[in-house]
C-alpha positions as semicolon CSV with decimal commas, in nm:
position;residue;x (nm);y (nm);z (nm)
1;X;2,408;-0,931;4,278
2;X;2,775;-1,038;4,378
3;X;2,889;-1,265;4,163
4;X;3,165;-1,411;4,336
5;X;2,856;-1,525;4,632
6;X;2,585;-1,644;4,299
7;X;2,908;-1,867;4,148
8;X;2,948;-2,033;4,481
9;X;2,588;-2,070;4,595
10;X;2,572;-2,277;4,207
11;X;2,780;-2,520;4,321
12;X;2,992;-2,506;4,021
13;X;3,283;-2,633;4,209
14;X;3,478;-2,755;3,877
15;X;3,479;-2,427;3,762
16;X;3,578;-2,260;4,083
17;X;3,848;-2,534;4,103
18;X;4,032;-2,417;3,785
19;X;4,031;-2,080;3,910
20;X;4,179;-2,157;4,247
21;X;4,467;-2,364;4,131
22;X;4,593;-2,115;3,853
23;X;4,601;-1,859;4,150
24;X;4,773;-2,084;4,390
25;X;5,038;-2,214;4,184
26;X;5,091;-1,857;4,137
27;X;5,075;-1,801;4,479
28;X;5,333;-2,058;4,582
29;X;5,582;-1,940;4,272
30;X;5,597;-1,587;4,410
31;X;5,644;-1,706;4,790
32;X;5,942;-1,963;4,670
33;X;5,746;-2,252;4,813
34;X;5,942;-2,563;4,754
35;X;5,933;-2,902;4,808
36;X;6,049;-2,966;5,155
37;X;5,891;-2,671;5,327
38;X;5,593;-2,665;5,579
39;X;5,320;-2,498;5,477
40;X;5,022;-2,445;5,723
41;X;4,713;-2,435;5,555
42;X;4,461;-2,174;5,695
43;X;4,199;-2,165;5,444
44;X;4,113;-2,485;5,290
45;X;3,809;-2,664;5,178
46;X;3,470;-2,469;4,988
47;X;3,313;-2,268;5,186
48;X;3,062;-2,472;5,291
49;X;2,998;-2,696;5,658
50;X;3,006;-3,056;5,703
């Protein structure tokens, strides 16, 4: 079983959440993302459809 895919079918979004930001602060720190730049966004949202 994948656990990435049984953590997201849970719904345990909270715990997913935590995960993501650590990463993307991390993310923006290494890229030198500061305020004032544009950012586009490609991959937002859950995973899941409306």
């Amino acid at each position: 079983m994948n656990p990435n895919k049984a953590l997201w079918e849970k719904g345990d979004f909270t715990r997913i959440a935590d995960c993501m930001r650590e990463s993307g602060e991390a993310l923006v720190q290494r890229l030198g993302i500061t305020k004032g730049l544009k950012v586009l966004d490609l991959g937002c949202g859950d995973g899941t459809t409306a």
